[in-house]
C-alpha positions in Angstrom: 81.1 37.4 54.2 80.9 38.2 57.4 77.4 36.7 59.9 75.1 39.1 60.3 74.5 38.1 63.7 78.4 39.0 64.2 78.2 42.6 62.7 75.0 43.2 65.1 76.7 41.9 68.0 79.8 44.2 67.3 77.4 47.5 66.9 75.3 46.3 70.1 79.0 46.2 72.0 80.1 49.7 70.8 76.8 51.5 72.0 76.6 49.4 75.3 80.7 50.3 75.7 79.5 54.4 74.7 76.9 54.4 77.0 78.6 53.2 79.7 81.6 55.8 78.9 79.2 58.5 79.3 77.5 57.3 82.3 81.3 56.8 83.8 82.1 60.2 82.8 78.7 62.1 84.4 78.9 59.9 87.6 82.7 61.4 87.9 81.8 65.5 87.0 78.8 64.9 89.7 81.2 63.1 92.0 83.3 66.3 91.4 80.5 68.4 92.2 79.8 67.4 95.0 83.2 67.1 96.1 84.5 70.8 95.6 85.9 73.3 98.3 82.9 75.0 99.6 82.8 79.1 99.1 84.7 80.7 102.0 82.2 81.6 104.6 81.9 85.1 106.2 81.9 84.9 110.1 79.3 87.1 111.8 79.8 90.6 113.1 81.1 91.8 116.6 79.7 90.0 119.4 79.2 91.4 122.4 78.1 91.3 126.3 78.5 95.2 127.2 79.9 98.2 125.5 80.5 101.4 127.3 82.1 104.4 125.6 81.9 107.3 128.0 80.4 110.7 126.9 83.8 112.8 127.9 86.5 111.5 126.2 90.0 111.1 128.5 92.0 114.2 128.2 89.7 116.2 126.4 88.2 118.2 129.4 91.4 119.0 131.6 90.0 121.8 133.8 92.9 124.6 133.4 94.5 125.1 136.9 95.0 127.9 138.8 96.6 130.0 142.0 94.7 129.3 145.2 92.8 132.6 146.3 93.3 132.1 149.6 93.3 129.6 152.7 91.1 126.4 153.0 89.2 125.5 155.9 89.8 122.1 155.9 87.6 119.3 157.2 88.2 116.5 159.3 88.7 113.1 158.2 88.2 109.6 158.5 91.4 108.1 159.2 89.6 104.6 158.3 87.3 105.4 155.4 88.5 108.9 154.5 85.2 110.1 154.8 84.9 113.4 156.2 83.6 113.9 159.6 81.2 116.4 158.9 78.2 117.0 157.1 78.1 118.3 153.2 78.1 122.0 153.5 75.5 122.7 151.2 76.6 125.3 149.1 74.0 125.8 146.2 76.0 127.2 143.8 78.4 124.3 142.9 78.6 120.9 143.5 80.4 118.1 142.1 78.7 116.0 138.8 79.1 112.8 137.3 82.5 111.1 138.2 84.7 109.2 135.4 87.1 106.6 136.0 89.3 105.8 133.0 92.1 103.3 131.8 93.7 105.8 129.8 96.5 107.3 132.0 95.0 105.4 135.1 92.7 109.3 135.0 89.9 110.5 137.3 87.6 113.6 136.4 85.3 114.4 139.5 83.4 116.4 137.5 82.1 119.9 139.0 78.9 121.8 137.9 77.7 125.4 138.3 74.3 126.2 139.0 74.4 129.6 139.2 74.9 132.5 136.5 78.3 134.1 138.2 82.0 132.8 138.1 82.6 130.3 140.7 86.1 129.5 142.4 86.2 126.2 143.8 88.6 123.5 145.4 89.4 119.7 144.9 91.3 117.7 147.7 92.2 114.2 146.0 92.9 111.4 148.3 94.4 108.3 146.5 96.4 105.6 148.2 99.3 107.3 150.3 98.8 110.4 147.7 97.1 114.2 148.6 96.7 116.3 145.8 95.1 119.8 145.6 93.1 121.2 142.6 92.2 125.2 142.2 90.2 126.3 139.6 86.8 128.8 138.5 83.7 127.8 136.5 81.8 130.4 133.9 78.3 130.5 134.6 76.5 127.2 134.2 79.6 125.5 133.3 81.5 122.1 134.1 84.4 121.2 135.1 86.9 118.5 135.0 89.8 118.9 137.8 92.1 116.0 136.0 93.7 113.5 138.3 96.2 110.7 136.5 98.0 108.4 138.3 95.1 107.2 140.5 94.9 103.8 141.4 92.1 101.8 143.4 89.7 103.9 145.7 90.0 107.7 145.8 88.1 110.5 147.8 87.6 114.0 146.4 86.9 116.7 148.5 84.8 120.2 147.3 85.7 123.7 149.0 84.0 126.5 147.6 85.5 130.0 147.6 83.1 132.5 149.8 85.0 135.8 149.4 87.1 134.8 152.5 88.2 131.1 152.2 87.7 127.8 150.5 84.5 126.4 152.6 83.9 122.8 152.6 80.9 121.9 150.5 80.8 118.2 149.1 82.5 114.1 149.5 82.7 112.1 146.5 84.3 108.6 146.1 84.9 106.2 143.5 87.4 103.4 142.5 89.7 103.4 139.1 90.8 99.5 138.7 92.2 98.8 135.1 91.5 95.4 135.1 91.0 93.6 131.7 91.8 89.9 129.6 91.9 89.4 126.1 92.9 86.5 123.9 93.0 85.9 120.3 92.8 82.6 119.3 92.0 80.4 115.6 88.5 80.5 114.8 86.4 77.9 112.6 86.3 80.5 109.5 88.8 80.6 106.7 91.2 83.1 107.2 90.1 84.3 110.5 90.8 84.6 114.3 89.2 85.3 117.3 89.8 88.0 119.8 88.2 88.5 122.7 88.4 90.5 125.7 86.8 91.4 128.6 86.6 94.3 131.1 87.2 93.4 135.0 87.3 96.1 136.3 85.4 99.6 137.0 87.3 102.1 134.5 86.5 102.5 131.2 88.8 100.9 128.5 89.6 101.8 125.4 91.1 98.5 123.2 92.5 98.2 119.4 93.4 95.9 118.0 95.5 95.9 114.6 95.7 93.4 112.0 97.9 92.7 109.3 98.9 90.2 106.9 101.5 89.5 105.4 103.8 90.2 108.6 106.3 92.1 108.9 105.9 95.5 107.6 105.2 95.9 104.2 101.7 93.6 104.3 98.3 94.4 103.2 96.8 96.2 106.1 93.8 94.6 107.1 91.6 96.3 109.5 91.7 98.5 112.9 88.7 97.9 115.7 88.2 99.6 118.7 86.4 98.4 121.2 84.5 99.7 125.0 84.2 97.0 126.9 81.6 98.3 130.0 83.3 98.1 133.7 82.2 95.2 135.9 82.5 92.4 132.8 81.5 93.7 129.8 82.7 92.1 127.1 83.7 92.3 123.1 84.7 89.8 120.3 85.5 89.9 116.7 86.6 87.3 114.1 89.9 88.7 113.1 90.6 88.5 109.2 94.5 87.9 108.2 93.8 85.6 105.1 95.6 82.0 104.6 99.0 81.0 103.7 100.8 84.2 104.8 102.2 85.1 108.0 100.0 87.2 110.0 100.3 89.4 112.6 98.0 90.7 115.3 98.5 93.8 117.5 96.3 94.2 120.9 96.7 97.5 122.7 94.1 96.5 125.5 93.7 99.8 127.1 95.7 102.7 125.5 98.0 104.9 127.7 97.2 102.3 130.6 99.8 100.5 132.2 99.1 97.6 129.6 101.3 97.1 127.1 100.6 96.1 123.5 100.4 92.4 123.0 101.7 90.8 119.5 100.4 87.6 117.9 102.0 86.3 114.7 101.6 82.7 112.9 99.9 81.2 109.2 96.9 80.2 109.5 
């Protein structure tokens, strides 16, 4: 017969050697715990310095041209400065209004604005570079106008004439300056599944950026997003965590400043 002694040793080893089993197998699921992949993290929203979208959108205001009425008395200039050489010549009745310098199409509007209740027939000489241009055109009563200028590059000069029954007459001098000047970057950001773009507006025109995502790349992918941004003239900025997802090849499309002389840039990798 077998010692009792024995028997309680043997039941004394099996519940020590059970015990420890399950101890062995909770320190292991909380070791597990504490060891799994974290939840994927959403990156904040669109950063930003300075955003600018203008209240006239490019193109959307062409003032409609038309025949000149009759000769211009024009003013002397500034060889130097292109400013003119005499004084405004105060006509009440139109004048010009806010000026907008644009990326898109490298385009000026010196706006003009009648004050008065009857049709006005008025004049723009454009001065840009090398470049003279000559705008005619009427405005209803209490209307605006936008004589459209594209191609303009660096500082311009606008001349008003105002039409007086027997000639354009010389009225107002505006100035301004239409640089497209812009960097942008997209880069791999500390979030899952995400990049960075970033860009930055250098200059003193207004810009219009997208930017396209998609992933998988090429063609065919889930389509992941479109942004557009307005960076504000003089370094305003914008930046947004990109999402293209992991393990497929993604690709990014920047069109910095649509219809400028920029063209799109592409980005493509796996993150």
């Amino acid at each position: 017969m077998e010692d009792l002694h024995v028997r309680f040793s043997r039941k004394s080893l099996t519940a020590i050697l059970t015990a420890a089993g399950l101890a062995v197998a909770g320190t292991l699921a909380a070791s597990q715990t504490v060891q799994a992949a974290p939840a994927p993290v959403t990156p904040p929203a669109i950063t930003t310095n300075k955003l600018a979208k203008p209240a006239i959108l490019p193109g959307s205001r062409d003032a409609k041209p038309m025949a000149a009425k009759g000769a211009t008395k024009l003013v002397p200039v500034n060889p130097k400065t292109g400013a003119p050489l005499v004084q405004a010549g105060n006509n009440s009745s139109v004048d010009f209004s806010t000026k907008y310098d644009y990326c898109y199409g490298a385009l000026t509007y010196p706006s003009v604005r009648n004050l008065t209740g009857a049709t006005q027939y008025y004049e723009v000489v454009f001065y840009n570079g090398s470049q003279t241009r000559t705008f005619y055109s009427y405005l209803s009563a209490y209307s605006y106008g936008y004589p459209a200028f594209y191609g303009t590059y660096g500082s311009w000069s606008a001349y008003l004439y105002v039409w007086n029954g027997t000639s354009y007459a010389y009225d107002e001098y505006l100035s301004g300056n239409n640089t497209c000047s812009l960097s942008w970057s997209v880069t791999k950001s500390a979030y899952t599944g995400y990049l960075y773009f970033t860009i930055k507006n250098n200059g003193t025109a207004y810009a219009y950026s997208e930017v396209n995502e998609l992933a998988p790349y090429p063609a065919y992918g889930t389509y992941t997003g479109d942004h557009w941004y307005y960076p504000a003239a003089g370094g305003g900025s914008a930046s947004q965590y990109v999402y293209v997802g992991t393990g497929l090849k993604y690709g990014v499309v920047v069109n910095p400043a649509a219809g400028s002389l920029y063209y799109p840039s592409f980005y493509t990798g796996t993150l």
